[in-house]
N, C-alpha and C positions, 0 to 999 in steps of 0.2 A: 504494500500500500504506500500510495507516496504519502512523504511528508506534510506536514500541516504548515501552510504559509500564515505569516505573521499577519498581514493584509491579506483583504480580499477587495472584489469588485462588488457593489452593490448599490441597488435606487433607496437613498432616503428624501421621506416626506420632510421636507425643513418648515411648510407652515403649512396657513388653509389658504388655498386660492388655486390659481392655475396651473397648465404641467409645467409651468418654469419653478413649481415648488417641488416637483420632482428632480433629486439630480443625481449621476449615474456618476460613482465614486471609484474609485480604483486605490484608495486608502484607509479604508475603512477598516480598524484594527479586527480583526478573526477571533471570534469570541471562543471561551472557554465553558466546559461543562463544567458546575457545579456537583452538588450531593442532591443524589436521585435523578440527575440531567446525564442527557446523551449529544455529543454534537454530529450532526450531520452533515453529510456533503450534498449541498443540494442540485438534483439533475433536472425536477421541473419544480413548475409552481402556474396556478390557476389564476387567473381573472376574477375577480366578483365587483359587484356592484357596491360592496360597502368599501372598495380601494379609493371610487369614485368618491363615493357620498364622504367619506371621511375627511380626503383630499380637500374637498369643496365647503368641509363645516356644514351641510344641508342636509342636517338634522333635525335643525331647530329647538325648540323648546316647548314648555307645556301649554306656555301663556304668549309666546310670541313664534310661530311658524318661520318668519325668517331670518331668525336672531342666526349666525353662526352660530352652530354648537356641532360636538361631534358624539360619534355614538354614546350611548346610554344616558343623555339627556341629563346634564348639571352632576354628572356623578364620575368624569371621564376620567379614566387613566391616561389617555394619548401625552406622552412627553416627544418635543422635537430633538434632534431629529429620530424619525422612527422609519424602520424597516417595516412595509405593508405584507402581504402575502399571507394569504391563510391557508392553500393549497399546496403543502408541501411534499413531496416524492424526494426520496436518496436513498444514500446508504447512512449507518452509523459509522466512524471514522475514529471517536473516543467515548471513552464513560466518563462519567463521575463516580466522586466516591460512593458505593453501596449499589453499585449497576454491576451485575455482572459483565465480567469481560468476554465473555464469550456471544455478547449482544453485535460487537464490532464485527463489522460484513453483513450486519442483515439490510434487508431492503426494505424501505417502511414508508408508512403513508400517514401522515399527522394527523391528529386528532385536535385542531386547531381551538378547541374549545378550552377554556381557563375558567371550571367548574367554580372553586371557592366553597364545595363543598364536600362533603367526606363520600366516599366511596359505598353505595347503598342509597344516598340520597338523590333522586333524579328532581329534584328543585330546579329552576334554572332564574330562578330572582336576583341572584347575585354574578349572571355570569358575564364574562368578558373572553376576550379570543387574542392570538396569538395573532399579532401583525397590528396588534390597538393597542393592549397592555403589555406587551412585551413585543421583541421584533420578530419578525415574519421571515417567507424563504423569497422575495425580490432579492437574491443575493446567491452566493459562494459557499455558504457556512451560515447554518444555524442551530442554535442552544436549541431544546423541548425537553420538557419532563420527559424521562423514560415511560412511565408509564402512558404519554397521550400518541409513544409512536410505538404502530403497529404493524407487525414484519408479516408483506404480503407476497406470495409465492405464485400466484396467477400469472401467466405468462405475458399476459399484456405491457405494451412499452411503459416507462416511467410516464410520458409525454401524456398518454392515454391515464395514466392512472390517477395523475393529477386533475384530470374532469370532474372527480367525484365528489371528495371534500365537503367541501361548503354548500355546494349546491345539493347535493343527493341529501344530505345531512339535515339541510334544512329544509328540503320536498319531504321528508320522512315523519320531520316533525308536524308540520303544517299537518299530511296524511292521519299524525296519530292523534293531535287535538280535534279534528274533525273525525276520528273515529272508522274514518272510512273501512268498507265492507265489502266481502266479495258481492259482486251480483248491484251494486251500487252505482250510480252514474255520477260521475263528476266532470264539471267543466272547464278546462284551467286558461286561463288567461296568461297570455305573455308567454305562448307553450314553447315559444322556438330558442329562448333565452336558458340558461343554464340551470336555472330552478326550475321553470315551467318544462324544460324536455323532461328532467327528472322527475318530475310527477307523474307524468306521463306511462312513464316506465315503470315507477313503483308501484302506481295505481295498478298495472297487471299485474305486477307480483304478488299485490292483495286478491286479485280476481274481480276487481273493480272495470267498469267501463268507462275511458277516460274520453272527451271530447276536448279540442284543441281550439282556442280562438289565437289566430295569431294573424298574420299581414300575407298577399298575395304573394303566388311563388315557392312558399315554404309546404305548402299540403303535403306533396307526395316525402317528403322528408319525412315529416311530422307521423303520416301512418304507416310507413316505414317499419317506427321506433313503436309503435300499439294505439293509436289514437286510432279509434273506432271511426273520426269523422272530425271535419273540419269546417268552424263558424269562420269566416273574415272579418277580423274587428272592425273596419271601414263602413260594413252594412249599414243600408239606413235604416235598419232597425233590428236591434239585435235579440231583444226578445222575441216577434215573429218569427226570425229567422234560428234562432235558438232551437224554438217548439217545432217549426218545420225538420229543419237537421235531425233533433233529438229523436222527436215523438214521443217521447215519455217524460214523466216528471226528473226533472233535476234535483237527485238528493245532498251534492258537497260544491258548493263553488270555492275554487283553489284560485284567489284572486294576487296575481305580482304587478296589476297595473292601476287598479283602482281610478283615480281621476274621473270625468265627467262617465266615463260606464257605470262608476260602483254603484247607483238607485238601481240601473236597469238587471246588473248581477242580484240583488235583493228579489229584486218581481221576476225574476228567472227559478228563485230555490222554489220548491216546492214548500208546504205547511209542515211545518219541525224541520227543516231542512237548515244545512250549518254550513256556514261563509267560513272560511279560514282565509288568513294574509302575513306574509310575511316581506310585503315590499309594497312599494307606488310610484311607479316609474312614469305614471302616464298625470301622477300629481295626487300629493299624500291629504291635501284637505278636501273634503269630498261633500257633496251635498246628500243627508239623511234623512228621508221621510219616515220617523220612526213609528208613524203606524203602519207601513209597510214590515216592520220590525216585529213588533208587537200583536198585530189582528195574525200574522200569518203563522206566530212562536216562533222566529227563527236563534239559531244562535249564532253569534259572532264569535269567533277568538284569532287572538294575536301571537302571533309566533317567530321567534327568534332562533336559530339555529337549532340544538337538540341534546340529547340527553347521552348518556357514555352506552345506554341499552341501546339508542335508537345508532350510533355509532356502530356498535358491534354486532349491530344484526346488517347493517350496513357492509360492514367487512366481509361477513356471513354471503352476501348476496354477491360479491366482486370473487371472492374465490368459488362460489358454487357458478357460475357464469349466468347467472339471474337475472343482472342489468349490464347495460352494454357502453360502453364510452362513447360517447357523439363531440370530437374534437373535428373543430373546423379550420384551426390554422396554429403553428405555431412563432414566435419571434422570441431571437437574444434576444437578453440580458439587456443588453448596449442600445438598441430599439425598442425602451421599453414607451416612451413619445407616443412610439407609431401605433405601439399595441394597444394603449389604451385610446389613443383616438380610436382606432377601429373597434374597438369595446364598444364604446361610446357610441358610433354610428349604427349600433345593433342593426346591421344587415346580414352578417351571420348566423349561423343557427348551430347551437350546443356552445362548445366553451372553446375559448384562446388560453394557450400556454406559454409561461414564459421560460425559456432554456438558457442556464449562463454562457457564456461565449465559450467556453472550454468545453461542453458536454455538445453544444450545440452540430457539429458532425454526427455524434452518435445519436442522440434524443430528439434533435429538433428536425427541420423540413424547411423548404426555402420558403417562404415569407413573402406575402404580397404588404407592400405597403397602403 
């Protein structure tokens, strides 16, 4: 195994604003594993929507929607500068103290979540993630609890495995506040994006029937991967066109875009029928008619990434070959500019990876800008 350099390359967030507060370092001193920590070499790392949001401070507040704030709302750990990334793939390269040594060489997939709770407890009130509270894999090298990295032997590339993470993670959660069931219909919004494919997918591994609403062009993708059918969110009207597609009642709307659709997602569930969200890409203040709420019993719930159960069953489904990776591009390290523009321009469908310049021959693929 080569040696561990003293520096590494890496994007740290220096503030909240634009990608010129992203900057691509080549000094960044190469951290060290602690007691109970493993350090990793890192070969990919995934894209999410909270590298954005965080970037941007467009979080908001309780009492003011456009106050800068960043995740978890007046309670944030983010210190400058910080390494983002929550989709971590590598190898283990050293331990800390109380790690067994014989961890070194495995290949692991992070469990980017920073519980704050003891082990048995699936609470998630206190929780924070890896790339907010501590640093992320936009980099060469990084520290994680031994225990949140887990040694995955499914044949799939690193570049491929880093799809799952956050996204799957969080499609899982959403899935399990919402209860959803085999023989059940759900309709997920924003399906071609990295959460919404992922639901997709897990909804059949429940025996769920999943319905996609996303933008023209993406259909044949989309049922592909198990989407029984596909709404265009563009319709001018999307409950008509809902009930037409469906023809049955809709029992889970799996909502990541919320904005001027969320009333017409509400008149879509059917009576006891349950909205789950874990994003609002299309604009997080929404207009509520809550006796549409109310007359029809629905339930609402809020969800944030997921639990060390919904992880591990999570893993459970990447080595039984359950769910499938939908990676649509990867970019260095060095290009990471470009990658999140193209993030940004959500014309892709599944997830963008990002490769350090050294692994980039073997993990990565060439790169449209």
């Amino acid at each position: 195994m080569e040696s561990i350099p003293a520096q590494m390359k890496a994007v740290q967030l220096v503030g909240h604003g634009g990608l010129d507060q992203l900057e691509y370092r080549e000094d960044v001193p190469t951290p060290s594993p602690g007691p109970g920590e493993v350090l990793l070499e890192v070969h990919a790392c995934g894209m999410n929507n909270t590298d954005v949001w965080v970037r941007e401070g467009a979080y908001g507040t309780e009492t003011d929607a456009a106050e800068v704030s960043t995740w978890r709302r007046g309670r944030s750990t983010l210190e400058f500068p910080r390494i983002q990334g929550t989709d971590s793939v590598g190898v283990i390269v050293a331990a800390g103290e109380g790690v067994p040594a014989g961890r070194v060489g495995e290949r692991v997939m992070v469990d980017f979540s920073i519980y704050n709770r003891p082990e048995g407890d699936d609470s998630l009130a206190d929780i924070d993630y890896i790339g907010h509270g501590r640093d992320g894999g936009y980099a060469e090298y990084q520290v994680v609890p031994a225990e949140n990295a887990y040694e995955i032997t499914s044949d799939i590339s690193d570049a491929e495995l880093a799809t799952f993470c956050c996204a799957y993670l969080t499609a899982e959660q959403m899935l399990d506040r919402a209860r959803l069931a085999a023989g059940e219909r759900v309709l997920v919004t924003g399906a071609s994006g990295g959460v919404g494919s992922a639901i997709v997918q897990l909804a059949r591994v429940r025996g769920a029937i999943p319905y996609a609403v996303t933008s023209a062009g993406k259909e044949d993708a989309l049922r592909e991967i198990g989407a029984e059918d596909v709404i265009l969110r563009d319709t001018d009207d999307l409950v008509a066109e809902t009930e037409r597609v469906v023809g049955a009642p809709v029992d889970v709307v799996a909502d990541l875009v919320a904005g001027p659709m969320f009333n017409d997602l509400l008149r879509i569930l059917r009576p006891e029928g349950r909205y789950t969200t874990a994003g609002a890409i299309g604009g997080p203040v929404v207009d509520l008619d809550l006796r549409t709420m109310y007359l029809k019993q629905l339930e609402l719930h809020g969800s944030s990434q997921g639990t060390r159960t919904a992880f591990r069953r999570l893993v459970r489904y990447i080595e039984n070959g359950d769910i499938k990776p939908l990676l649509d591009r990867t970019f260095p390290l060095s290009a990471f500019h470009d990658a999140q523009r193209t993030f940004m321009a959500k014309t892709y469908i599944g997830k963008l990876v990002v490769v350090p310049d050294r692994h980039w021959d073997t993990v990565g693929a060439p790169h449209a800008p």
